[in-house]
C-alpha positions in Angstrom: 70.3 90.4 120.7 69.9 90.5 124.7 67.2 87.6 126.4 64.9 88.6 129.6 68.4 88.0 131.3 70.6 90.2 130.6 72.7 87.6 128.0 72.7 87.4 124.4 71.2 84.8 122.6 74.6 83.3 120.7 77.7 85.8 118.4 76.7 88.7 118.1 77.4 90.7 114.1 79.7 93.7 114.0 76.6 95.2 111.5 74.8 95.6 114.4 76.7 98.3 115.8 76.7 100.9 113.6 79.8 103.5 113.7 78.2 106.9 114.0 78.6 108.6 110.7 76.2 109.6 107.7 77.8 109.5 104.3 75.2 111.9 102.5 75.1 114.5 105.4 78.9 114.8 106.6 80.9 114.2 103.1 78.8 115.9 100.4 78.3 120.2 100.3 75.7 121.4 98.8 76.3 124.8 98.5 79.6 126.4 96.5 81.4 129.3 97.8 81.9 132.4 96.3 83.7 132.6 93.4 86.7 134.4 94.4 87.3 131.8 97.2 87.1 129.2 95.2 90.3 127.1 93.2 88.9 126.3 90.0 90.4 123.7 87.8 89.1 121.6 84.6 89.1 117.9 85.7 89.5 117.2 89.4 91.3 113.6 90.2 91.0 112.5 94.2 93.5 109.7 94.2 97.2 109.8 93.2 97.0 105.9 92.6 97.4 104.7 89.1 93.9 104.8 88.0 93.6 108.3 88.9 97.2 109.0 87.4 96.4 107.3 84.4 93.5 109.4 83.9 95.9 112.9 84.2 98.4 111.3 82.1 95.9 110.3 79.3 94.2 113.4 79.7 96.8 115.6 79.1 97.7 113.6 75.7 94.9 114.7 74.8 94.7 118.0 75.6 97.9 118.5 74.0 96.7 117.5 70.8 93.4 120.5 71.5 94.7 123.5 72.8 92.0 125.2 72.2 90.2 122.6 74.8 92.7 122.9 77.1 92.2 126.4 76.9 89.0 126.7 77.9 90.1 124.2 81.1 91.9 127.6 82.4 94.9 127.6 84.1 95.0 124.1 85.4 93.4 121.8 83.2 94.1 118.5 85.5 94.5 118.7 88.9 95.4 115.5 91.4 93.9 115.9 95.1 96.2 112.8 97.2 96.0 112.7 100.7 99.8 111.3 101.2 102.3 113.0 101.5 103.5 111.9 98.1 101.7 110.2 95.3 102.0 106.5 96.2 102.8 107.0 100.1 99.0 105.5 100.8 99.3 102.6 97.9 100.3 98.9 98.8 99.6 95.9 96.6 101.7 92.2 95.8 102.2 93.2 93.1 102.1 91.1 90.0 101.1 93.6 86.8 100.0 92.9 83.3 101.7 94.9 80.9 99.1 95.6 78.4 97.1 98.9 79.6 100.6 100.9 80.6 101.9 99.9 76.9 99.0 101.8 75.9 98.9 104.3 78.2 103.2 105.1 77.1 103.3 103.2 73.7 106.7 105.3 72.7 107.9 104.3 76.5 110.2 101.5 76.1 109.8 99.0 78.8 113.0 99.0 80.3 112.6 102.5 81.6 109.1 101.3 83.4 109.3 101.2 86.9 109.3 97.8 87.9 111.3 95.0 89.9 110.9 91.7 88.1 109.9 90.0 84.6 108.0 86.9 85.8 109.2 84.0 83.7 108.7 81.2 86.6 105.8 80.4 89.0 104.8 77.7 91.5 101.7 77.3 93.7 101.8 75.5 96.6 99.1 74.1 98.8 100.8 74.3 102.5 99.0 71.3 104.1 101.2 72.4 107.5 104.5 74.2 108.7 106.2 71.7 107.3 104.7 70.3 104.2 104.1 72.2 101.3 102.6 70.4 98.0 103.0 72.0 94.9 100.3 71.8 92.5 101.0 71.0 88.6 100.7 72.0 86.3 100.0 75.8 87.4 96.2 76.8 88.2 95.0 79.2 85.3 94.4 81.8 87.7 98.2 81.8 88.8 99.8 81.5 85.5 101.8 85.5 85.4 104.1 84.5 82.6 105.3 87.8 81.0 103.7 89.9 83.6 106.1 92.4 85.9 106.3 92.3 89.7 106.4 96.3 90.8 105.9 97.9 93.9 102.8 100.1 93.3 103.7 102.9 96.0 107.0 103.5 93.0 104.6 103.2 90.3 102.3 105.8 91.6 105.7 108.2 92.0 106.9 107.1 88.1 102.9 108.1 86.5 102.9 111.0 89.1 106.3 112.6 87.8 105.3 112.0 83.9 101.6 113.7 84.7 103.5 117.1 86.2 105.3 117.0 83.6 102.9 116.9 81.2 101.0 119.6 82.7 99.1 118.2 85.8 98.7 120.2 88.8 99.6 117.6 92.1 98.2 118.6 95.7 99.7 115.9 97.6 99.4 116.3 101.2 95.5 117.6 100.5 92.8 115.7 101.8 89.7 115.6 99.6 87.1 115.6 102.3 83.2 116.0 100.9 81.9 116.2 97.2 80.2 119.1 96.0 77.0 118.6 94.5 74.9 121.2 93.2 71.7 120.7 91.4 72.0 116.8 91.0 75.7 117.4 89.3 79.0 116.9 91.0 81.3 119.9 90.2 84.3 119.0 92.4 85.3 118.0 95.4 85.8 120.7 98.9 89.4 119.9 100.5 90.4 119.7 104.3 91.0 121.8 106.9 94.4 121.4 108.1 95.6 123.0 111.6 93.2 121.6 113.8 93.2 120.0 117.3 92.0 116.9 118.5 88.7 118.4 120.0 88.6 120.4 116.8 89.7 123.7 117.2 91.7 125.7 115.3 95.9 125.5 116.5 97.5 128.4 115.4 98.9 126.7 112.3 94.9 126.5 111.0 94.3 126.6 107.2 91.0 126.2 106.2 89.9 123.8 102.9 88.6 125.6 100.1 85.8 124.4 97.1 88.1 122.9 94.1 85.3 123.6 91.7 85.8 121.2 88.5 84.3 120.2 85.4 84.5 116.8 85.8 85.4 115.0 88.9 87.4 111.4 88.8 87.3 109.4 92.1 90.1 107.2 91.9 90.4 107.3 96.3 90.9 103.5 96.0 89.1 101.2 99.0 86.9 102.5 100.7 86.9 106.3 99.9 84.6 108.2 101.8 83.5 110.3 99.1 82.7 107.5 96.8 80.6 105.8 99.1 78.7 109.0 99.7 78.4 109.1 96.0 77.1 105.8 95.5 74.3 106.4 98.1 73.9 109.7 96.5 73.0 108.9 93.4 71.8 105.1 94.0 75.0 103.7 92.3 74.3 100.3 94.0 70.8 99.6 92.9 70.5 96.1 92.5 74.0 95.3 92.9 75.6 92.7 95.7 77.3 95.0 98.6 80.8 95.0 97.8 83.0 92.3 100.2 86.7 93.1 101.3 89.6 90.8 102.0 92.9 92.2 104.1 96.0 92.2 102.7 99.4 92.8 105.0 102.7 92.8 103.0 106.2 92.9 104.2 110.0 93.5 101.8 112.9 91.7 103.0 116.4 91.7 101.6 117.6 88.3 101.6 121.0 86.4 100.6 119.7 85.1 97.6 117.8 86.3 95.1 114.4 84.6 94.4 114.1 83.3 90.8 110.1 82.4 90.9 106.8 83.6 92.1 104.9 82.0 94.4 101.7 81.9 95.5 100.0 79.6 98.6 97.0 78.3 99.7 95.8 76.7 103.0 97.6 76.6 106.2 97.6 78.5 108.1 94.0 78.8 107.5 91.2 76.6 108.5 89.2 74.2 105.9 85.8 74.1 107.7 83.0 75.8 106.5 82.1 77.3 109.9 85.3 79.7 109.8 84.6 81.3 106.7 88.6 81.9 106.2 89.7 82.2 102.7 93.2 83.6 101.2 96.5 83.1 100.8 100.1 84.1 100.1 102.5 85.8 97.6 106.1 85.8 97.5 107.5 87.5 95.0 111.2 88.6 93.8 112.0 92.0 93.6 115.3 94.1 92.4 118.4 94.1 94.4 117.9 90.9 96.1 114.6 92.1 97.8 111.4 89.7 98.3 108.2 91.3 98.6 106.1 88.7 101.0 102.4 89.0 102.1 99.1 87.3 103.2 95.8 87.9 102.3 92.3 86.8 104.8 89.1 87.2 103.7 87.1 89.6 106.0 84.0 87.7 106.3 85.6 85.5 109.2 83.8 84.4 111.9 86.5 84.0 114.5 87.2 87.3 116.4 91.4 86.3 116.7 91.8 86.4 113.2 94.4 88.7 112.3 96.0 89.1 108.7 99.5 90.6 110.4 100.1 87.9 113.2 99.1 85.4 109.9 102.3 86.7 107.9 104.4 85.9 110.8 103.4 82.7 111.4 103.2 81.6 107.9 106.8 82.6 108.2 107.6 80.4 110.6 106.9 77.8 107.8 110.1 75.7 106.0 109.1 77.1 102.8 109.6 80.4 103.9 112.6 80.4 106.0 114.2 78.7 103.3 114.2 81.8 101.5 114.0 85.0 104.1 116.5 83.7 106.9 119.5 85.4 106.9 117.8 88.4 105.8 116.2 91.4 107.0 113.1 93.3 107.0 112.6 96.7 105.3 109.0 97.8 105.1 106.1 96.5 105.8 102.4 97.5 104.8 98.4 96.7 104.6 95.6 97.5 102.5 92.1 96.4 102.3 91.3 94.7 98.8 87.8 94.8 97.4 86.7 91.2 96.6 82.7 91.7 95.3 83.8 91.0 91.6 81.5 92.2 88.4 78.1 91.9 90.9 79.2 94.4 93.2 80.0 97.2 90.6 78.5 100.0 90.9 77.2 101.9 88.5 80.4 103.8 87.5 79.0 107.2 86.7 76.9 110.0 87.6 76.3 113.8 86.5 79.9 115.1 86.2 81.6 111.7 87.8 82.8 108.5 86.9 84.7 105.8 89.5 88.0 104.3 88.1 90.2 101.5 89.9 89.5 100.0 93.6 86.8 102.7 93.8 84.5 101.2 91.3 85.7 97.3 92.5 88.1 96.7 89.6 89.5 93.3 90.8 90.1 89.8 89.5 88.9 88.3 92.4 91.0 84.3 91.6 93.8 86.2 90.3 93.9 88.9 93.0 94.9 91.8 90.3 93.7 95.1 89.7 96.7 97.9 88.7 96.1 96.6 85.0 92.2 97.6 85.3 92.9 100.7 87.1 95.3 102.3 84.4 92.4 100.7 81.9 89.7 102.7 83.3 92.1 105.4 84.2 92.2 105.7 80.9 88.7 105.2 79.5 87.9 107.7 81.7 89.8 110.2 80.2 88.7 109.5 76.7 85.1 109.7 77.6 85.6 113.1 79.5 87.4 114.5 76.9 84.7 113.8 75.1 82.3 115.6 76.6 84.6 118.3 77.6 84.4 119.4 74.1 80.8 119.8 73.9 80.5 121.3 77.6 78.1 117.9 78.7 78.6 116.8 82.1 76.8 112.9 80.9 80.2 110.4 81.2 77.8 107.3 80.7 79.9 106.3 77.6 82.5 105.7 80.1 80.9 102.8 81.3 79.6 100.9 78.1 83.6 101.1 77.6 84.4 99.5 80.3 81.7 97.1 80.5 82.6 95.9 76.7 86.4 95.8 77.3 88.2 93.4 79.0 87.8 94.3 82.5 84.0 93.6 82.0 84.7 90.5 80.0 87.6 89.3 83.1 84.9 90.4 85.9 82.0 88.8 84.7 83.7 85.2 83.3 84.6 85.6 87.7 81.2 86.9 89.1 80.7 83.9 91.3 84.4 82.9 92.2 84.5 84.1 96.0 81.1 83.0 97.2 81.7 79.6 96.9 84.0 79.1 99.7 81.3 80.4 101.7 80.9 76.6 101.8 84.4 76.0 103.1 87.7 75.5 101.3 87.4 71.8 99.8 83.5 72.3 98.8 84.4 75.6 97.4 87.7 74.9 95.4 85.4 72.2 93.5 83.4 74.8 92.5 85.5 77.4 92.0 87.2 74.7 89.7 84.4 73.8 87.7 83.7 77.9 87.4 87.4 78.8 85.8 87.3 75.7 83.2 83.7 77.0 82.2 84.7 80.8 82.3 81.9 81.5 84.8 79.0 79.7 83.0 78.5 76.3 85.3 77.6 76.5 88.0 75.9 79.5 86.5 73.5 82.2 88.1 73.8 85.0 90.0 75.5 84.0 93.8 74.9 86.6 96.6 77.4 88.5 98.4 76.8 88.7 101.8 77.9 92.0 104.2 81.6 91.6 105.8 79.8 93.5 108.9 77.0 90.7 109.3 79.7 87.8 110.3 78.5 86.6 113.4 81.7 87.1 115.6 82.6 84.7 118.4 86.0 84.5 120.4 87.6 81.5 119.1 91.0 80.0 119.0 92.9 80.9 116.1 95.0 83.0 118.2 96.9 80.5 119.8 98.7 79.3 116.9 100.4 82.8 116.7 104.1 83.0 117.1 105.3 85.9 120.0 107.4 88.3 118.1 111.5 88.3 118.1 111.9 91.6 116.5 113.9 89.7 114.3 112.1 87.5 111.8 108.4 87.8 113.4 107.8 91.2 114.6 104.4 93.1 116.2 102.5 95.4 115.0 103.7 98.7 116.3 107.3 98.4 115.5 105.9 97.5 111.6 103.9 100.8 112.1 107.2 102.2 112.7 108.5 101.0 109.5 105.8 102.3 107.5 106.9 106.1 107.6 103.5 106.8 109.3 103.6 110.0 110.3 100.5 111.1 111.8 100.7 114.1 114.6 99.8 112.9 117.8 97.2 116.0 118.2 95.8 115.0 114.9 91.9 115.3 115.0 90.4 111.7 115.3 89.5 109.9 111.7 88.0 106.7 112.6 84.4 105.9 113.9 83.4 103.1 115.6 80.6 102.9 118.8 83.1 102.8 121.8 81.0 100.8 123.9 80.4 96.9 121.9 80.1 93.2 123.4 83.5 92.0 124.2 83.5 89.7 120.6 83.2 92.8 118.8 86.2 94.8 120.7 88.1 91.5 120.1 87.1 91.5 116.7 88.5 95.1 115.8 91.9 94.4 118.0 92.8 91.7 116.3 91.9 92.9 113.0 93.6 96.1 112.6 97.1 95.6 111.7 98.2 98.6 113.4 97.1 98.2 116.6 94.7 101.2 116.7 92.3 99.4 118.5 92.4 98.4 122.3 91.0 96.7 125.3 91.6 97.9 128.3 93.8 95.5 130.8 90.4 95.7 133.5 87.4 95.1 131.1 85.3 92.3 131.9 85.5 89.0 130.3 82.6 88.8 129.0 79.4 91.6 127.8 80.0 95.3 127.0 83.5 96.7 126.9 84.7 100.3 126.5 87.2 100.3 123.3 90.4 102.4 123.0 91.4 103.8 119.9 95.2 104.8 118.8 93.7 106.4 115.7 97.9 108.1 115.2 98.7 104.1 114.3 96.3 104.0 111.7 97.7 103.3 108.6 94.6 103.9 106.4 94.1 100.0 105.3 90.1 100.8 105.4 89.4 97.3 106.9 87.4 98.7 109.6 84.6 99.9 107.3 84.2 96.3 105.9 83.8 95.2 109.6 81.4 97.7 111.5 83.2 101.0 112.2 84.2 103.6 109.6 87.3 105.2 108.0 86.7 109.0 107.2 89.2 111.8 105.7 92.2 111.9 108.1 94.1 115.4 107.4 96.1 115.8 104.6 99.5 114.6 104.9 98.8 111.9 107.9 99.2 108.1 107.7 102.1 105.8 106.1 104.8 106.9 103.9 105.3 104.2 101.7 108.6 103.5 99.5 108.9 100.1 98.4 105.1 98.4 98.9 
């Protein structure tokens, strides 16, 4: 807000910049195309992540079991839409998995053929007090306790499910955009794929392919955080009604191989965040083992921080300055690094998870254990729900997949989420204040202090240009690196002529281009060497570094479809 001046009157939010998109208008079509230019298939997945893959996988069990269902699917019965390149090049987690919903997804799968690094059979949490002191809490927080859970890389996961699905049947279009959702009649009947071929103003290179209508009978977004065509779907159909706007935390991982191999996992708190309430910084580390003497390491901020210089990649490296790290990665060497956004709203931002010939499974729908930071276990749980109820109704030709959600609501993932409803709000309050109540929350499985606690809008931070930065370490290229030459390790291969995917107003107060800069992870967004100190700035952005994490949407701008095939490539995250 401006005074008679000229100034503003005090920090300014990013929520009050808008990025200029409209969901409804530019990513749902209302109109189908003809019928012999359309693809038609029988269940339409937009995400080749494991929700989505354990929705084709449990599907096609099904349908093997029917084949006079399956026959009346057509030709392809399943079909996955993922934007990589492969399935799994866009996914990124810790990742520490419970075993439970993938026994049940491959119950005749032994688990030594599963695709994962580690069996976790020893854990230690440490509150780092500084650089040098690290206190280890005993015994082990509930939250933290993995014991018998496996640590995988999710990006191989993704590639194990997507193999067995195609071989099961399922129809993969990898390197396929998914770029508005058909709706016709008040009923989604599929999804309308990208253009590919096209120049940065737009037009048509000679290389053009236009998208086409993949017309289905039931639709599964599974696009993980922020998907575009979920959130046009939620404001669609009014999926939020009465729920708390979803909040997002930032996650940016790195895999070393080291000398020795790590024998625990471990999780930190504190430094190098701040305590005080006025920050509003909340997270933490992982460090996990992983096969062939490999450590998968990462941090995770909150994105409701108030401080514009708060950035989740220069956070890793300086938490790696720390003794407790060194201790285990010197001597080694980086070999991919990663970042994702992670939604943090818990069971009161849910939406509601279905609508006329849709459901939401996984990230999409908000499937995570906020104090526990997990979520592949729910996603292959309402992967598979999902299939069951749509199988369902396949049968009787109803496009109603409501009993999808009294499933999940009644299982575990709604017991888990709502016994957690109120355990990120607190630290609103600041770490100390917050812990206590967080505290008081786990012992009493969510019932004191009870109630409902508000979320409040990532975007609506009041940003100012603080400090924080100077406490980063300037990169060596060997054990704390920057952020382009970690874009560089990501495979990201986006085509410099690509058409632009991000939307932010280019124009903003100086706290709000400081605010994106230091965000992103990737560098994509820049202040030019002459802008003014202070007031409106014009912001550059290197949208061919993005790396799809999706934490600008949670902070004023907006992440829409990039093409098909565009962004990371991701191996071991």
């Amino acid at each position: 807000m401006a005074s008679a001046n000229g100034h503003r009157a005090g920090p300014i939010a990013p929520s009050a910049f808008p990025p200029p998109v409209d969901s409804r208008a530019d990513f749902i079509k209302r109109e189908l195309d003809p019928e012999d230019e359309r693809i038609e298939v029988g269940v339409a997945i937009v995400g080749g992540g494991p929700g989505g893959l354990a929705c084709a996988n449990r599907l096609l069990q099904l349908l093997a079991d029917e084949p006079a269902v399956a026959e009346r699917l057509g030709e392809v019965p399943v079909a996955v839409i993922e934007k990589g390149k492969v399935c799994g090049a866009h996914n990124l987690s810790g990742a520490v998995m419970v075993p439970g919903p993938l026994r049940e997804l491959f119950p005749d799968v032994d688990e030594s053929d599963w695709p994962t690094q580690a069996k976790v059979s020893k854990e230690t949490v440490y509150w780092m007090l500084s650089s040098r002191r690290a206190l280890p809490l005993k015994p082990t927080p509930p939250p933290f306790r993995n014991h018998g859970s496996y640590v995988v890389s999710v990006a191989e996961l993704s590639r194990w499910l997507a193999e067995r699905a195609e071989e099961a049947g399922a129809y993969l279009l990898t390197e396929t955009a998914a770029a508005q959702l058909l709706v016709k009649d008040g009923v989604v009947r599929g999804v309308r794929s990208g253009d590919k071929g096209r120049g940065k103003d737009g037009q048509e290179l000679p290389n053009f392919e236009p998208g086409s209508d993949v017309v289905a009978r039931a639709t599964v977004l599974g696009e993980g955080v922020w998907g575009h065509l979920t959130g046009a779907a939620i404001r669609e159909f009014d999926l939020a009604e009465g729920r708390e706007p979803q909040v997002w935390s930032l996650g940016v991982k790195e895999v070393w191989e080291v000398p020795e191999p790590l024998e625990r996992v471990i999780h930190t708190l504190g430094w190098p965040l701040r305590y005080g309430a006025k920050w509003h910084e909340f997270g933490g580390s992982w460090i996990y083992p992983m096969a062939d003497n490999r450590v998968s390491i990462g941090f995770v901020v909150g994105l409701d921080y108030t401080d514009a210089t708060v950035s989740a990649h220069d956070l890793l490296q300086e938490f790696k300055t720390s003794k407790l790290v060194r201790g285990i990665l010197e001597g080694g060497k980086r070999v991919a690094w990663g970042a994702k956004a992670i939604p943090e709203g818990g069971w009161w931002a849910v939406p509601k998870l279905s609508a006329p010939g849709m459901v939401l499974v996984g990230d999409s729908a908000g499937f995570v254990n906020v104090p526990r930071l997990k979520g592949i276990h729910y996603a292959i749980q309402s992967g598979i729900y999902a299939a069951e109820a749509i199988f369902e109704k396949l049968k009787s030709g109803s496009t109603d997949f409501s009993a999808y959600e009294q499933r999940v609501e009644k299982s575990f993932i709604g017991k888990d989420l709502y016994e957690t409803r109120n355990m990120k709000q607190p630290f609103g309050r600041g770490f100390f204040v917050g812990g206590a109540i967080t505290n008081a929350m786990v012992i009493s499985k969510g019932r004191f202090p009870g109630g409902r606690w508000e979320n409040h809008r990532d975007a609506d931070a009041p940003m100012t240009i603080g400090d924080k930065r100077e406490g980063y370490p300037k990169p060596d290229g060997k054990y704390t690196f920057d952020k382009l030459s970690s874009v560089f390790i990501s495979g990201n291969a986006t085509r410099d002529d690509a058409p632009n995917h991000i939307r932010v107003q280019r124009r903003v107060p100086r706290e709000i281009a400081e605010t994106w800069a230091w965000m992103c992870p990737a560098g994509v967004y820049e202040i030019p060497e002459d802008a003014p100190e202070e007031g409106e700035v014009d912001v550059i952005v290197n949208y061919t570094n993005c790396v799809q994490c999706g934490a600008i949407t949670a902070k004023g701008g907006r992440l829409t479809v990039p093409e098909g095939g565009d962004g990371p490539l991701y191996q071991l995250t």
